[in-house]
N, C-alpha and C positions, 0 to 999 in steps of 0.2 A: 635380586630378581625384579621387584619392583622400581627401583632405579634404571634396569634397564628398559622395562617397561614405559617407562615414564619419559626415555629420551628418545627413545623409539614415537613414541607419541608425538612430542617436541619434534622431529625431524618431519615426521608424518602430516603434522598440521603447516609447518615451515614450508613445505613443498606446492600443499594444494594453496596458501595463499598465494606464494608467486607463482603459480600456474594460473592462480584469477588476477592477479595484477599488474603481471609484465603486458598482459597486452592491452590493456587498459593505458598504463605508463606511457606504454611504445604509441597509443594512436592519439593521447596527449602531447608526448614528444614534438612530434610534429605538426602537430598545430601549429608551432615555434617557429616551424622551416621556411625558409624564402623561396623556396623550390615548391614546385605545383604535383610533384610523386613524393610517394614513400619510399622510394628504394634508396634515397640520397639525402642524407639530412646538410643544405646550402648554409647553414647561419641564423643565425634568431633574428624573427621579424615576427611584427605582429598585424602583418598584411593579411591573413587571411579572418582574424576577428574584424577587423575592418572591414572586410567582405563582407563576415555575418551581418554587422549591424547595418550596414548598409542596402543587405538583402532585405526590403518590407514585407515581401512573404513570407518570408520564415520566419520573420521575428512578430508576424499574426499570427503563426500556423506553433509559434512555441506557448505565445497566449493564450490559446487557443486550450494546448494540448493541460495549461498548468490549469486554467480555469474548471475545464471538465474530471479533470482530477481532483481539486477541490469541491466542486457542488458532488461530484458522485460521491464523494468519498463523505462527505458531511450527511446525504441522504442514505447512504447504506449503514453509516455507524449507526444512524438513530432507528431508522428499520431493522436490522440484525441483532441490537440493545434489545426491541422490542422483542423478537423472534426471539433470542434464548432467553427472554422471559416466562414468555407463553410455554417453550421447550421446559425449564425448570419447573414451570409450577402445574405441569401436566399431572392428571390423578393419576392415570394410570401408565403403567410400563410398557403397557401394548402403543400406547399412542406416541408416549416419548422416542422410543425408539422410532416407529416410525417418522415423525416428524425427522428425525435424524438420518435415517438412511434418506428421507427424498432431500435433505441439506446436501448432502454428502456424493449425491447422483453431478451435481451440479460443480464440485471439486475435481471430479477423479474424469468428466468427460470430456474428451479433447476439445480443445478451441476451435476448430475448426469446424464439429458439429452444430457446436454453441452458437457459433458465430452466423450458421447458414441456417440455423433453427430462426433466430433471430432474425434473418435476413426476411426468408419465407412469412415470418408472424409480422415484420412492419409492413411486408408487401401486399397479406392479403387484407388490413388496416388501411389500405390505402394512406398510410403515415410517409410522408417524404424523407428519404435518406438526407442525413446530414446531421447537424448539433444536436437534436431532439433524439435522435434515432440511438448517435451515439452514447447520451447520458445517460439514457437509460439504462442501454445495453451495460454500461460500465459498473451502474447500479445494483443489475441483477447478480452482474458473478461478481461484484464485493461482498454481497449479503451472507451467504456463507461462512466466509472467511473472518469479518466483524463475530459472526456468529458464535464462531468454532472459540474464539479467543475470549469472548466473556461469557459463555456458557462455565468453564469451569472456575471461574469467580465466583460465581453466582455460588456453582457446587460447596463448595470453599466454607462457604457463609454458614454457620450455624443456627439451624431454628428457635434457638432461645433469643437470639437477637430480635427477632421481629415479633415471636412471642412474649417478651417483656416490654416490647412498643404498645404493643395491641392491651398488654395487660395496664398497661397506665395509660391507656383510653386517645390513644396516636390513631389518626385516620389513615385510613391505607396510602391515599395522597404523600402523609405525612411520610409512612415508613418509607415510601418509596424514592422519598428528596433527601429525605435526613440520614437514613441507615444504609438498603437497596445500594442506591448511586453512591455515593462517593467512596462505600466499600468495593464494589465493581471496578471502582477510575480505573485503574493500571489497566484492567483488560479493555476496558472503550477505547484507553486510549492507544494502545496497544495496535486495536484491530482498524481505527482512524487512519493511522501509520500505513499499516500494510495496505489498506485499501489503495492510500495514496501510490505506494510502491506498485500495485499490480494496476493501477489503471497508467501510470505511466510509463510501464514495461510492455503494457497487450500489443501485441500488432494482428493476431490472428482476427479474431472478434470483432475488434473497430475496421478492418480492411473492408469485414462484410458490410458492414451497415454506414459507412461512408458515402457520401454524395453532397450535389449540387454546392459544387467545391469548397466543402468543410473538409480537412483532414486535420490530421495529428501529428507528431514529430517521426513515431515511425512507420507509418504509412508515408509519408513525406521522405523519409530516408530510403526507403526501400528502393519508393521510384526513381528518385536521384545513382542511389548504387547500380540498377539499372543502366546507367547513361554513363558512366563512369565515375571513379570516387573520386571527390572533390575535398583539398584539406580544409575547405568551409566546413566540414562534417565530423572532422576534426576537431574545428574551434569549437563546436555545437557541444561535441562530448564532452570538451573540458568542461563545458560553463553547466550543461547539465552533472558530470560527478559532481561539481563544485555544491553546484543545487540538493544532490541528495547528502554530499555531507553536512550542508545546512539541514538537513531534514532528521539527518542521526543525531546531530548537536541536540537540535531544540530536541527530542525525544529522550535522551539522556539528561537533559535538564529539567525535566519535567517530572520524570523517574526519580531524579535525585532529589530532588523539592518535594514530591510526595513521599519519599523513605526515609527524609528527616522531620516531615511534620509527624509521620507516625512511629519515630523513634521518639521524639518530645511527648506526643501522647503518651503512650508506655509509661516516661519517665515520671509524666506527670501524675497517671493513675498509680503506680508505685507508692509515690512521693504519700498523698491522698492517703493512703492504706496506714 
């Protein structure tokens, strides 16, 4: 029973990946094509990367798109770090919680609210749409999300740890660099990851608060899909998959580097004993 359970599974997960990756494959594919549709794949050329890099707007508007994803994503991890601090070390239950449901308001509301909420609050700021407008924006729905991911590290952590700092006379400072942090890593960095992942996925939210011609890769693709598909957009996708398997790499290396220094820990406190 459990065997067939078990292939049932295997069949069941074998399905939904190639349902996420043939079409990925297939607009990869044609990147390749010497042909200017998809309906016809002409022969391998790589005239349409030639395009891309030749295009200078889009290869501003992909800097652009990678920049704002890194500074958001660097200012929500340390804000959100901060936020499921203050979330953890709440007295009381009445207040944790709600610090959590208004996190949580901000998850589950469609983009499109977010985005016009957003719009409305730069507007009456009299704040100009464009780069400022967007990092922010990008800022505020990663904070959550960072949140959500090292909140239950924090949970994790045992109060004796930071009750035997304090009892050998550790300044809070202290607990906070030496114990705090680097027991948290995996979820910081966890939630740095995702951040990066969902500012370079949004197109709801930055479509709003775009202007005075800043945009992003897909606010920039939308308008082009508009006009007609071009397998410049094409080359685009490869080099961005390319880009976020660079981005699972190093995350996985970093997972793996911190799960052998804290396997040698262990061995070492064993050892000690």
């Amino acid at each position: 029973m459990e065997d067939k359970a078990s292939r049932t599974g295997k069949i069941y997960i074998t399905i939904v990946f190639l349902l996420l990756y043939i079409p990925i494959v297939y607009l990869i594919l044609y990147s390749f094509s010497k042909g200017t549709t998809m309906t016809n794949f002409q022969g391998f050329s790589l005239k349409h990367y030639g395009e891309l890099f030749a295009d200078k707007r889009m290869l501003a508007i992909f800097l652009n798109t990678i920049l704002i994803a890194l500074l958001s994503s660097v200012c929500s991890t340390i804000i959100g770090t901060m936020g499921a601090l203050a979330v953890h070390n709440a007295k009381r239950r009445h207040e944790r919680e709600t610090l959590l449901s208004l996190n949580s308001i901000l998850l589950v509301s469609p983009d499109v609210i977010i985005g016009a909420s957003f719009l409305i609050f730069f507007t009456a700021l009299k704040l100009p749409l464009g780069f400022w407008s967007v990092l922010l924006s990008h800022i505020a729905f990663e904070i959550p999300i960072v949140l959500l991911l090292v909140l239950p590290r924090l949970d994790e952590m045992s109060p004796s740890m930071t009750n035997a700092a304090m009892d050998l006379g550790a300044s809070p400072s202290q607990i906070l660099s030496k114990i705090v942090l680097p027991y948290i890593q995996p979820g910081i960095i966890a939630g740095f990851f995702m951040a990066i992942t969902y500012s370079l996925d949004d197109f709801a939210v930055t479509f709003f608060v775009t202007g005075n011609g800043f945009t992003t890769l897909s606010v920039e693709i939308y308008s082009r899909a508009r006009q007609g598909i071009s397998l410049e957009i094409n080359a685009l996708a490869g080099i961005m998959f390319i880009f976020s398997l660079i981005l699972v790499g190093v995350y996985y290396l970093i997972e793996t580097h911190n799960t052998g220094n804290g396997a040698k820990k262990s061995i070492v406190e064993v050892t000690d004993r």
